[in-house]
mmCIF file of the N, C-alpha and C atoms, coordinates in Angstrom:
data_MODEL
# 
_entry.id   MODEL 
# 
loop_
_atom_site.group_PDB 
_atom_site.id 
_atom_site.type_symbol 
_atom_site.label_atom_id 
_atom_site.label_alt_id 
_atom_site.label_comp_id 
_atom_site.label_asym_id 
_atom_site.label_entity_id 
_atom_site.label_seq_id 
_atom_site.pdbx_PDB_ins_code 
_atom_site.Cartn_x 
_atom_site.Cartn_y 
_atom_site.Cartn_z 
_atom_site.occupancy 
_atom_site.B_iso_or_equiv 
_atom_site.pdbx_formal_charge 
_atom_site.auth_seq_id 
_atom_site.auth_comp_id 
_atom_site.auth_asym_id 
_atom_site.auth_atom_id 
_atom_site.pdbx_PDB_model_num 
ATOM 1   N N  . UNK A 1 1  ? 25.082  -4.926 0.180  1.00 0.00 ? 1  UNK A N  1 
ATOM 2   C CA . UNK A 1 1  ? 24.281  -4.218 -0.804 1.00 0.00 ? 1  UNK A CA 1 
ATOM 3   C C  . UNK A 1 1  ? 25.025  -2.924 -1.141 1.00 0.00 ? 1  UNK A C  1 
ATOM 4   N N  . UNK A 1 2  ? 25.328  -2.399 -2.273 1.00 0.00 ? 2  UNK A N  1 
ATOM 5   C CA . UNK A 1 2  ? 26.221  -1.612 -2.496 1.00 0.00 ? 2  UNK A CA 1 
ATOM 6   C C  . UNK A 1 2  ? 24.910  0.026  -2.896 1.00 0.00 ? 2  UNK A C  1 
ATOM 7   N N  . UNK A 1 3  ? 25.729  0.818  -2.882 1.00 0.00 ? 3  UNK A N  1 
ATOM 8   C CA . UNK A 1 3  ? 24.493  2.079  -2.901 1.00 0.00 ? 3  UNK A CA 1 
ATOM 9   C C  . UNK A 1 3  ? 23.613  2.309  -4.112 1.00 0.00 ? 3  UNK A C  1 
ATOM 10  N N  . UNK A 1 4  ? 23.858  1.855  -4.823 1.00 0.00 ? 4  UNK A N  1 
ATOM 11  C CA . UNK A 1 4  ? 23.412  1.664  -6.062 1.00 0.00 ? 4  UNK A CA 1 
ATOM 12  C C  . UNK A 1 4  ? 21.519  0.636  -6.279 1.00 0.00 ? 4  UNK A C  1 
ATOM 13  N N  . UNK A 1 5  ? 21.904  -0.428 -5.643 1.00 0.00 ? 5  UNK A N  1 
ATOM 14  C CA . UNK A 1 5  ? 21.090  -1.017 -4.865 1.00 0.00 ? 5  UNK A CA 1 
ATOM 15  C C  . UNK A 1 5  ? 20.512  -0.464 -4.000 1.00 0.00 ? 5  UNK A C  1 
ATOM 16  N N  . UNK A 1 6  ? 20.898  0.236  -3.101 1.00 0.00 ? 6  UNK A N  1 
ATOM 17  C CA . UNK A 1 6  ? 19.817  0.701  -1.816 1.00 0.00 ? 6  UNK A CA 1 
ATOM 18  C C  . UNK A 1 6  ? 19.590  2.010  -2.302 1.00 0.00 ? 6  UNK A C  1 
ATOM 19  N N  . UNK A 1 7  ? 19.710  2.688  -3.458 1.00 0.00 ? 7  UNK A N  1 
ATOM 20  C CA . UNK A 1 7  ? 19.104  3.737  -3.774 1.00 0.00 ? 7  UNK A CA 1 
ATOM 21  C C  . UNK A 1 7  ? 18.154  3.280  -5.004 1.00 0.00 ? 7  UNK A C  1 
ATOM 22  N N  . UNK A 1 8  ? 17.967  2.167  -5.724 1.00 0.00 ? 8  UNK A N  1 
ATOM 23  C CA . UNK A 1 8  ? 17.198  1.469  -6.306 1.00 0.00 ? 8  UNK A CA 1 
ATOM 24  C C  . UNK A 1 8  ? 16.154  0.689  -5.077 1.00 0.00 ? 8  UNK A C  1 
ATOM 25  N N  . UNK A 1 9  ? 16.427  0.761  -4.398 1.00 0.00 ? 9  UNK A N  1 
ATOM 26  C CA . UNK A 1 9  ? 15.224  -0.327 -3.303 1.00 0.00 ? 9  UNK A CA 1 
ATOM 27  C C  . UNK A 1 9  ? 14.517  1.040  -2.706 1.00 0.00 ? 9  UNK A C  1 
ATOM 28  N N  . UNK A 1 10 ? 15.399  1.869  -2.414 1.00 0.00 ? 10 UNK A N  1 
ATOM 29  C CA . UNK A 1 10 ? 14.287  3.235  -1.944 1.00 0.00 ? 10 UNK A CA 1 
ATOM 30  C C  . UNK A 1 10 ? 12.941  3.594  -2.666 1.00 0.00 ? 10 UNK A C  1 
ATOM 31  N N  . UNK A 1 11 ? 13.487  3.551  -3.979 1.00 0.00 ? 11 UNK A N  1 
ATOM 32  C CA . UNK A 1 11 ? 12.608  4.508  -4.953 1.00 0.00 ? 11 UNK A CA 1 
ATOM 33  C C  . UNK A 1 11 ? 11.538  2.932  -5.006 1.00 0.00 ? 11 UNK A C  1 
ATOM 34  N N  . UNK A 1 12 ? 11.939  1.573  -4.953 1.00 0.00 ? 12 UNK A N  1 
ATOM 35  C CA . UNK A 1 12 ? 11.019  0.806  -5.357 1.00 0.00 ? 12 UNK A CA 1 
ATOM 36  C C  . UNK A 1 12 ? 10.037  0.539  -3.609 1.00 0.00 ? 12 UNK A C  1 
ATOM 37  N N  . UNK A 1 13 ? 10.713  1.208  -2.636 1.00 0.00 ? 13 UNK A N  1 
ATOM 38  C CA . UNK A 1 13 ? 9.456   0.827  -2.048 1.00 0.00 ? 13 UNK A CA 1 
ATOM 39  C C  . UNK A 1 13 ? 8.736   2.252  -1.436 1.00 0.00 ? 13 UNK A C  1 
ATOM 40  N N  . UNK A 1 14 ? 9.433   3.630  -1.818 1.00 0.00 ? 14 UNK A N  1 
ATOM 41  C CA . UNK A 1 14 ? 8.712   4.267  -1.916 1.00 0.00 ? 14 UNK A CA 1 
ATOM 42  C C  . UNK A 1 14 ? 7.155   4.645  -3.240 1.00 0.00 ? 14 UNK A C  1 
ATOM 43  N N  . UNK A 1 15 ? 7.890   3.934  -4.238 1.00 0.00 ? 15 UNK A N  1 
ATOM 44  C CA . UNK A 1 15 ? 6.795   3.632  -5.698 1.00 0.00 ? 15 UNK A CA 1 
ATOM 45  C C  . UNK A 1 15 ? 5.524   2.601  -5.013 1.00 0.00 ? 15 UNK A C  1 
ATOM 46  N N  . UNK A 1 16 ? 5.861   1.499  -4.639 1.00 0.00 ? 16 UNK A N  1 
ATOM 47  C CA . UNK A 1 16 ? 5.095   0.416  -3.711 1.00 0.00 ? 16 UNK A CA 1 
ATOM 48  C C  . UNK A 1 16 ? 4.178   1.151  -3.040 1.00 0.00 ? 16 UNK A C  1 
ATOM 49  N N  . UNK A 1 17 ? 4.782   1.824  -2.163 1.00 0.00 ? 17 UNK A N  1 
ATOM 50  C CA . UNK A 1 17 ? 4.043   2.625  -0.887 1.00 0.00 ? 17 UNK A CA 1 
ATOM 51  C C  . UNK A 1 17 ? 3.115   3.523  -1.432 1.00 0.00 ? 17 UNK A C  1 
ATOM 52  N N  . UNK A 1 18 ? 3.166   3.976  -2.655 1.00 0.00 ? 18 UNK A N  1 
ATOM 53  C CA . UNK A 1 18 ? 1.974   5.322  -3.457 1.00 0.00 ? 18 UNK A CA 1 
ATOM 54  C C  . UNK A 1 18 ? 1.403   4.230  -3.978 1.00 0.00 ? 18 UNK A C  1 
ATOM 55  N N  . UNK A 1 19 ? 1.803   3.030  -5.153 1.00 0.00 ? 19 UNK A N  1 
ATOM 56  C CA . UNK A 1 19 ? 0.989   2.153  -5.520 1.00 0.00 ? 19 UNK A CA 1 
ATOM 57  C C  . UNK A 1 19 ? -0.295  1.185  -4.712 1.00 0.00 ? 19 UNK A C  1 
ATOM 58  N N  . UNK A 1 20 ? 0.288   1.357  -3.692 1.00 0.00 ? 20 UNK A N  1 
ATOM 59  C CA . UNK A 1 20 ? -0.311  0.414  -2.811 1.00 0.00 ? 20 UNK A CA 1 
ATOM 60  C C  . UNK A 1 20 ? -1.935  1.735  -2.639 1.00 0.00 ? 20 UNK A C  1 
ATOM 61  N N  . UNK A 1 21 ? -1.362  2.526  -2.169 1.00 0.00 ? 21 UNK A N  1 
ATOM 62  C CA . UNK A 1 21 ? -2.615  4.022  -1.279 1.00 0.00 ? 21 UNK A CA 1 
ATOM 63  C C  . UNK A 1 21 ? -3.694  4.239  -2.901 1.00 0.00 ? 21 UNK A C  1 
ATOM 64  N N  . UNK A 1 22 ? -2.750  4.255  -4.009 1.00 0.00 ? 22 UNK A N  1 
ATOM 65  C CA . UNK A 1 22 ? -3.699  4.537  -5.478 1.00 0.00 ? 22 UNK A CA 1 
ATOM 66  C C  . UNK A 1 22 ? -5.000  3.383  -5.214 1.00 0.00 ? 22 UNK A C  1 
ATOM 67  N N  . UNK A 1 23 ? -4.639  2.121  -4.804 1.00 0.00 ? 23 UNK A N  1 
ATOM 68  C CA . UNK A 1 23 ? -5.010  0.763  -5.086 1.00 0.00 ? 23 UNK A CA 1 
ATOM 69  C C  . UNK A 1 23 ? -6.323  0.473  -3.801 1.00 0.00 ? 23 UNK A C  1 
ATOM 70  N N  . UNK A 1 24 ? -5.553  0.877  -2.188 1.00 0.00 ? 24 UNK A N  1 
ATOM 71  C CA . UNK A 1 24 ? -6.242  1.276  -1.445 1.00 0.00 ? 24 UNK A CA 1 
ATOM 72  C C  . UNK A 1 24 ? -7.574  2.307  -1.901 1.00 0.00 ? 24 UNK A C  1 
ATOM 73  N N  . UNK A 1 25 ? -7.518  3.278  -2.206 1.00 0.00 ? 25 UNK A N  1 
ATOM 74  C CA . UNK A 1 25 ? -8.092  4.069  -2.715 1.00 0.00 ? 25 UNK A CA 1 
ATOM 75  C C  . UNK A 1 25 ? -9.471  3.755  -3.463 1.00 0.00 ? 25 UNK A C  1 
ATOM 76  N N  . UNK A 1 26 ? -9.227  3.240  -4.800 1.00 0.00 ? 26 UNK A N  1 
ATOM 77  C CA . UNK A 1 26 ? -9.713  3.003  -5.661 1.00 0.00 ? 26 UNK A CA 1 
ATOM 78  C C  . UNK A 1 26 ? -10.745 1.576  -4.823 1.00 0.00 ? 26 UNK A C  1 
ATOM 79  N N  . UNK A 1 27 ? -10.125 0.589  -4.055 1.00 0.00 ? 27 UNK A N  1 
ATOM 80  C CA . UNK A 1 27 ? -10.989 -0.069 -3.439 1.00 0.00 ? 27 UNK A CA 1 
ATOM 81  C C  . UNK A 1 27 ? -11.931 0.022  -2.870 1.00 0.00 ? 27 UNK A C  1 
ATOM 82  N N  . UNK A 1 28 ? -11.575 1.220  -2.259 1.00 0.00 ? 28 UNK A N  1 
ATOM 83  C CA . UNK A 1 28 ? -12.742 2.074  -1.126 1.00 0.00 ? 28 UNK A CA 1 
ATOM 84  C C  . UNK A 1 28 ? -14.177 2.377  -2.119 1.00 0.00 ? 28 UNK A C  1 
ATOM 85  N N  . UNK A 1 29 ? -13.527 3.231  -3.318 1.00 0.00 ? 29 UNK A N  1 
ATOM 86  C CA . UNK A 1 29 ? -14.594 3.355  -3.958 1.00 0.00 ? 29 UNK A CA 1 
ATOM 87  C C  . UNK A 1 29 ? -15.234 2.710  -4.839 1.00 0.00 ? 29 UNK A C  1 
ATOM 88  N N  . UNK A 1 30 ? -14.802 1.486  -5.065 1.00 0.00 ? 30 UNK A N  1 
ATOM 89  C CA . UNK A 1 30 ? -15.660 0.145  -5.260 1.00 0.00 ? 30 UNK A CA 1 
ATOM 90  C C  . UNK A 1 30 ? -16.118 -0.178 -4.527 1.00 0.00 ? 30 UNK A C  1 
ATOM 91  N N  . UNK A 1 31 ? -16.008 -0.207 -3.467 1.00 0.00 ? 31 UNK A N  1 
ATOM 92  C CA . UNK A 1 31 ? -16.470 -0.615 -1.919 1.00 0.00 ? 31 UNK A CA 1 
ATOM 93  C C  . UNK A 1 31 ? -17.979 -0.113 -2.154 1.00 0.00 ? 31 UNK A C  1 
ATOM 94  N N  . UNK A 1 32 ? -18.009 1.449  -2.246 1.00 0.00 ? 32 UNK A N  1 
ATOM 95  C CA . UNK A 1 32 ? -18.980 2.236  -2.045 1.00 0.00 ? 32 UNK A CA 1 
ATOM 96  C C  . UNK A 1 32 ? -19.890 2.202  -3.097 1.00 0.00 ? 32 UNK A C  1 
ATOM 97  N N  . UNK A 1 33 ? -19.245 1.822  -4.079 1.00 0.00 ? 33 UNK A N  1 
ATOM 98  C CA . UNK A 1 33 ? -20.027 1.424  -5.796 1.00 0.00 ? 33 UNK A CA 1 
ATOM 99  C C  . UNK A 1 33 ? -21.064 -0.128 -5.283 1.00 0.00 ? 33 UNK A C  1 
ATOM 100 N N  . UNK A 1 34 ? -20.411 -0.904 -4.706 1.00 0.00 ? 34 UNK A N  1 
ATOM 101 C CA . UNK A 1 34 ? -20.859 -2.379 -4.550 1.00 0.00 ? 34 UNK A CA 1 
ATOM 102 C C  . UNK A 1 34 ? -21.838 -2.062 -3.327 1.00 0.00 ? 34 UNK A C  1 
ATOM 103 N N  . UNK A 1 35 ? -22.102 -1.063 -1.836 1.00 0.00 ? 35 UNK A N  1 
ATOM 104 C CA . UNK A 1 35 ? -22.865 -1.175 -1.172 1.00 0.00 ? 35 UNK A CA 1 
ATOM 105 C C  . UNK A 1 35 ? -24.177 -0.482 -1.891 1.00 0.00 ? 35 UNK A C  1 
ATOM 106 N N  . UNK A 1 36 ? -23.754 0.529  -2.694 1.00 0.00 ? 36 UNK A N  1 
ATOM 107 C CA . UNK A 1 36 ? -24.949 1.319  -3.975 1.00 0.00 ? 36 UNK A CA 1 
ATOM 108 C C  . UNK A 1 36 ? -25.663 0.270  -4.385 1.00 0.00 ? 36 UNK A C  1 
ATOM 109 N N  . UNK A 1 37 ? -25.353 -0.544 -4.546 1.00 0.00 ? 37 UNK A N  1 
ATOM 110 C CA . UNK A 1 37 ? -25.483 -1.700 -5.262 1.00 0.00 ? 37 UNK A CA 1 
ATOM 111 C C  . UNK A 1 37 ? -26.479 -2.731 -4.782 1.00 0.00 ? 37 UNK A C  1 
ATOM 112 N N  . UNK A 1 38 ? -26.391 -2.473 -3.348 1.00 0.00 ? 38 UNK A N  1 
ATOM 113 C CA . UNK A 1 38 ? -26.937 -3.350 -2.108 1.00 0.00 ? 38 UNK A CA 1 
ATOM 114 C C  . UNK A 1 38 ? -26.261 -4.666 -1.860 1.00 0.00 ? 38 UNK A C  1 
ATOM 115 N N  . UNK A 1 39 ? -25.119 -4.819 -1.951 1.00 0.00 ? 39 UNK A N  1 
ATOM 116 C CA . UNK A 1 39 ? -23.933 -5.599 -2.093 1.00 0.00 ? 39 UNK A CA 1 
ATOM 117 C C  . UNK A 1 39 ? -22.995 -5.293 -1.412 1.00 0.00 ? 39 UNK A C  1 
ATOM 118 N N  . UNK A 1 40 ? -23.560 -5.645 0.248  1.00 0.00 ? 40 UNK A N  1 
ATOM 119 C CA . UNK A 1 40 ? -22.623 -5.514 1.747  1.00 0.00 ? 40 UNK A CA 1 
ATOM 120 C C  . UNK A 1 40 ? -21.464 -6.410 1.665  1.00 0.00 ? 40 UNK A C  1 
ATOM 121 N N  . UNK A 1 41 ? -22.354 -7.568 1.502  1.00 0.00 ? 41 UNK A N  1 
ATOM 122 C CA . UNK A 1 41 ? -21.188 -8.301 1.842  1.00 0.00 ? 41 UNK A CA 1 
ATOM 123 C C  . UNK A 1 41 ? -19.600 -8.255 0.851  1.00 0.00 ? 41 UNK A C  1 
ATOM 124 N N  . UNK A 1 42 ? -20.023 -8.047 -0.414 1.00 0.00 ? 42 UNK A N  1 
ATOM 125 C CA . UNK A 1 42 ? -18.982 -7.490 -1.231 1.00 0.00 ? 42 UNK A CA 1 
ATOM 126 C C  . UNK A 1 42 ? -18.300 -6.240 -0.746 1.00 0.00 ? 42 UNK A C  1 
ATOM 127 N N  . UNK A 1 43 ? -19.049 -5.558 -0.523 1.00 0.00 ? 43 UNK A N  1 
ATOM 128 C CA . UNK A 1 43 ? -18.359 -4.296 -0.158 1.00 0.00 ? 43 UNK A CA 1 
ATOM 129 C C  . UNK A 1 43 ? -17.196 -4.678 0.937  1.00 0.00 ? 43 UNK A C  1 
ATOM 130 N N  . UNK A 1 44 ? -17.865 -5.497 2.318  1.00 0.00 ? 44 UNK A N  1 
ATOM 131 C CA . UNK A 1 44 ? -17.195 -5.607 3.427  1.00 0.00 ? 44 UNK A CA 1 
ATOM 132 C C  . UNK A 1 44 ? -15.403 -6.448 2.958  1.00 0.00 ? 44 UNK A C  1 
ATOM 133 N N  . UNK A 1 45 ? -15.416 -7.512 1.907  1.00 0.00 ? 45 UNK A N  1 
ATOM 134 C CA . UNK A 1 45 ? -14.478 -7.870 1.292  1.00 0.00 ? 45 UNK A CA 1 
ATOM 135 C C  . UNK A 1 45 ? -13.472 -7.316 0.735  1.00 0.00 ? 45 UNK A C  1 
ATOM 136 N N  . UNK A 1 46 ? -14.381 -6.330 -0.034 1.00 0.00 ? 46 UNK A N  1 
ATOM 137 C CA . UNK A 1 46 ? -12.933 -4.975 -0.438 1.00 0.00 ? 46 UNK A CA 1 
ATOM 138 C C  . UNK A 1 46 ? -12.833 -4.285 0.252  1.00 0.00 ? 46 UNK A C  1 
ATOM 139 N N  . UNK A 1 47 ? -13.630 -4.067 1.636  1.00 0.00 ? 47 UNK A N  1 
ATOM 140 C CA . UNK A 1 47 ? -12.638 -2.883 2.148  1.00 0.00 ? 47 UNK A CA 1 
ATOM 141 C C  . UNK A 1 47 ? -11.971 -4.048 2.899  1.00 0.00 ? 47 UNK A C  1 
ATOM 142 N N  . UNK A 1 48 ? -12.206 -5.209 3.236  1.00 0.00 ? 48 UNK A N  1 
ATOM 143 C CA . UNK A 1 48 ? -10.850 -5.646 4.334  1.00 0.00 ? 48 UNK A CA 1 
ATOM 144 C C  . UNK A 1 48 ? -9.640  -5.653 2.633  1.00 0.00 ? 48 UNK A C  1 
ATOM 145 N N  . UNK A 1 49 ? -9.581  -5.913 1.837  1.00 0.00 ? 49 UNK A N  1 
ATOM 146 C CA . UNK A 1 49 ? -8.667  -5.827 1.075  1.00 0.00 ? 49 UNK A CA 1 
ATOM 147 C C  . UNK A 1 49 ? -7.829  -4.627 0.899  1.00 0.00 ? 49 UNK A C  1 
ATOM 148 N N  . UNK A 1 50 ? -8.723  -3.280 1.349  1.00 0.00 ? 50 UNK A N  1 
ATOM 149 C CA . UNK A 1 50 ? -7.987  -2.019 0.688  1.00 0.00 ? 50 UNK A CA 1 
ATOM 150 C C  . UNK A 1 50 ? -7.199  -1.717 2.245  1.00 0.00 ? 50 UNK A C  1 
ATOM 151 N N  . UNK A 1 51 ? -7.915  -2.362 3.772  1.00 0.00 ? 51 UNK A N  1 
ATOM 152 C CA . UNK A 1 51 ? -7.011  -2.636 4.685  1.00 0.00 ? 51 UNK A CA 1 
ATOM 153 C C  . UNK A 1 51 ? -5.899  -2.933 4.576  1.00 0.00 ? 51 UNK A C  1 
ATOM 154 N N  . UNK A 1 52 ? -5.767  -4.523 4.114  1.00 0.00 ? 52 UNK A N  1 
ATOM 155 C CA . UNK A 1 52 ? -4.552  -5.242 3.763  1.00 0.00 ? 52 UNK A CA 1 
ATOM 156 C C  . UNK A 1 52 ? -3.472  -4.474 3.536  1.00 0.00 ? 52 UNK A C  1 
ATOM 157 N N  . UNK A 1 53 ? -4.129  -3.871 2.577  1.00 0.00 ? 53 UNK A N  1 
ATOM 158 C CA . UNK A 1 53 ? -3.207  -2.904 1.116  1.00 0.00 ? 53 UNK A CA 1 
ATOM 159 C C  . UNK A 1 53 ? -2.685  -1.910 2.382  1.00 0.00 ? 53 UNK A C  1 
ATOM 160 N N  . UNK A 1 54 ? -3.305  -0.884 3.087  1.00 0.00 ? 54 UNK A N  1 
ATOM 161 C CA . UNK A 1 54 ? -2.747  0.016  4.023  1.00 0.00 ? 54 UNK A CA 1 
ATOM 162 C C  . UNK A 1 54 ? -1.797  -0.517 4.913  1.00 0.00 ? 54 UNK A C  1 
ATOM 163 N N  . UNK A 1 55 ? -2.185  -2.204 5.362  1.00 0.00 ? 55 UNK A N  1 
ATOM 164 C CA . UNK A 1 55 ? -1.161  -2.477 6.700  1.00 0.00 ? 55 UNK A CA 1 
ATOM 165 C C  . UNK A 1 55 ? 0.288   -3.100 5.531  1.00 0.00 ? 55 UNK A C  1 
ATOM 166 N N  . UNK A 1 56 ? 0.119   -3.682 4.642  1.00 0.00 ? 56 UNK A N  1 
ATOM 167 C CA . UNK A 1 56 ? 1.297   -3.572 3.519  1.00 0.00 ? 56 UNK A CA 1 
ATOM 168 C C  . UNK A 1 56 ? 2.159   -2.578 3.634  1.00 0.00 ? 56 UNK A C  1 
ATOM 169 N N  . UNK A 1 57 ? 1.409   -1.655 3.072  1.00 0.00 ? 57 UNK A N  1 
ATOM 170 C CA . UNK A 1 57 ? 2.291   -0.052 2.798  1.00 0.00 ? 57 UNK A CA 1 
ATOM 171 C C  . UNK A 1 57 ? 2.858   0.119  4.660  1.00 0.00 ? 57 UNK A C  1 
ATOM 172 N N  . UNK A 1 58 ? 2.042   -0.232 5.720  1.00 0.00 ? 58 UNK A N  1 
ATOM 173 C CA . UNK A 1 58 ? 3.024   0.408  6.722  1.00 0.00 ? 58 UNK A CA 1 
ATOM 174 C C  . UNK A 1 58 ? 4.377   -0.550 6.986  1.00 0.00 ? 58 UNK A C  1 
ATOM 175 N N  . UNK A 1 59 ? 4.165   -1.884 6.587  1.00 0.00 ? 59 UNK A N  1 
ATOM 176 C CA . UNK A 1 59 ? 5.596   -2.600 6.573  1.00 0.00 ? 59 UNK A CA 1 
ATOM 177 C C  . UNK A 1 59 ? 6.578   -1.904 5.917  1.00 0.00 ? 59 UNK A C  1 
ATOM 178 N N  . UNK A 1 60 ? 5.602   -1.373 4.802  1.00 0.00 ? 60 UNK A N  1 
ATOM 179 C CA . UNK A 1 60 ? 6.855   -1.211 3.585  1.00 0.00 ? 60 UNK A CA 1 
ATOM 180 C C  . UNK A 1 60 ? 7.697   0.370  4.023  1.00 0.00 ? 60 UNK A C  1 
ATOM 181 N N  . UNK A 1 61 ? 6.657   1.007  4.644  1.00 0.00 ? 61 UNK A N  1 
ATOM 182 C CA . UNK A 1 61 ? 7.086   2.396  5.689  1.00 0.00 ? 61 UNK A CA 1 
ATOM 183 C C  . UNK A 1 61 ? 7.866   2.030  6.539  1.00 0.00 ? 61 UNK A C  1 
ATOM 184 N N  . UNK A 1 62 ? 7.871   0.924  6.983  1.00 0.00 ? 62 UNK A N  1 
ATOM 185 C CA . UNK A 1 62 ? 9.462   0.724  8.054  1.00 0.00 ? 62 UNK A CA 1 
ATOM 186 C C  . UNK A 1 62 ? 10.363  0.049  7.869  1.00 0.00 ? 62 UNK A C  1 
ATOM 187 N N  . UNK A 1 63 ? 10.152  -0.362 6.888  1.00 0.00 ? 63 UNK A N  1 
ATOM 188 C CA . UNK A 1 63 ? 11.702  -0.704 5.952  1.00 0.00 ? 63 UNK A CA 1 
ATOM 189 C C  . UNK A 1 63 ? 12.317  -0.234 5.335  1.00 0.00 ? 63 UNK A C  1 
ATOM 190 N N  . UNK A 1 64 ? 11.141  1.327  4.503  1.00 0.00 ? 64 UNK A N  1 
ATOM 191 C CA . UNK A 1 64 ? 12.041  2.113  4.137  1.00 0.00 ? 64 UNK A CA 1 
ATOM 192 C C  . UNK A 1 64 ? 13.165  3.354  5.248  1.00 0.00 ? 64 UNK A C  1 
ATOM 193 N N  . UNK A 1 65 ? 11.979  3.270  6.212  1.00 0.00 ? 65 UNK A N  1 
ATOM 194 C CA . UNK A 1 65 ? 12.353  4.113  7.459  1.00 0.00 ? 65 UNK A CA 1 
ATOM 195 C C  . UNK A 1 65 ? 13.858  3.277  7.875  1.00 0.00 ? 65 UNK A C  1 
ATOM 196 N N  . UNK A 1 66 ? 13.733  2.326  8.025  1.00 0.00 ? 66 UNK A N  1 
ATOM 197 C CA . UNK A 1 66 ? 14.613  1.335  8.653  1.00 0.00 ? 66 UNK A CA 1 
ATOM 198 C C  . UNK A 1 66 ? 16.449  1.415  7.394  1.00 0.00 ? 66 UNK A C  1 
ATOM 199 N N  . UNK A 1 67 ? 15.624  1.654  6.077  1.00 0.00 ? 67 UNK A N  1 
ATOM 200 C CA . UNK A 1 67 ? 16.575  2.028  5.390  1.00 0.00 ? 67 UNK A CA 1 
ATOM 201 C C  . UNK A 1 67 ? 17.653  2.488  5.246  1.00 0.00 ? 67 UNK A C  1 
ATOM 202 N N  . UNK A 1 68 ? 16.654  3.465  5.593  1.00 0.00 ? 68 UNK A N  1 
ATOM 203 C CA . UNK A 1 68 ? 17.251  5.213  5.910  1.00 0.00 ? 68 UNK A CA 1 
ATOM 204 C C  . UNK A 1 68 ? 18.025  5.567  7.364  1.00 0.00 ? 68 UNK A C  1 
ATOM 205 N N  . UNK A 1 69 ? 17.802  4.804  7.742  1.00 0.00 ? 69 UNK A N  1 
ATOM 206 C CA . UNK A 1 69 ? 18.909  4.371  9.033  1.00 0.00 ? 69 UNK A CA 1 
ATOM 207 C C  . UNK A 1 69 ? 19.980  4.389  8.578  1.00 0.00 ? 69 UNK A C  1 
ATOM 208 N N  . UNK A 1 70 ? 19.856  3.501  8.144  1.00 0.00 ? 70 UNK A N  1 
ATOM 209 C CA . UNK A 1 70 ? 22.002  2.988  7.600  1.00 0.00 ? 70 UNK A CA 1 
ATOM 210 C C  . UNK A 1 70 ? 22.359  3.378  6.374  1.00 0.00 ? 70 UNK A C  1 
ATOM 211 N N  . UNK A 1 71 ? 21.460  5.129  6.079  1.00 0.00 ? 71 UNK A N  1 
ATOM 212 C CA . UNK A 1 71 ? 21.973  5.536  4.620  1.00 0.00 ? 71 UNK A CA 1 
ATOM 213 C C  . UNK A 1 71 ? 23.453  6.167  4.922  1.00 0.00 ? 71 UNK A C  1 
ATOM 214 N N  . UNK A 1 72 ? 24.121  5.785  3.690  1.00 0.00 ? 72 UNK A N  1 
ATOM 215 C CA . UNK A 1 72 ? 25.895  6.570  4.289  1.00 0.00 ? 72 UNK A CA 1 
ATOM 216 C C  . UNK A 1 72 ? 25.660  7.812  4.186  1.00 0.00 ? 72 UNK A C  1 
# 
């Protein structure tokens, strides 16, 4: 992979990693819109989804970490 590339994969999984927390985010408060709602069990669905979304972003945190290891 030449640097050009791994300074293009940085920025795309540091972009990922904020996209992902916006997305997280915004779930939560659907979450909280849908229990308003009296709509648990929906709620309980998006938040395991806005989970997902957090344990995502920490893969994507140690690959970029892992990256940054072998930056020249």
């Amino acid at each position: 992979m030449d640097n050009n590339e791994m300074d293009k994969l940085r920025i795309l999984l540091s972009h990922w990693i904020e996209h992902n927390k916006e997305h997280s985010d915004e779930f939560k408060g659907w979450g909280d819109k849908a229990r308003n709602m009296g709509k648990s069990l929906v709620q309980r669905d998006i938040l395991d989804a806005a989970q997902y979304m957090e344990k995502s972003s920490e893969s994507l945190q140690r690959a970029l970490k892992e990256l940054d290891k072998q930056r020249p």
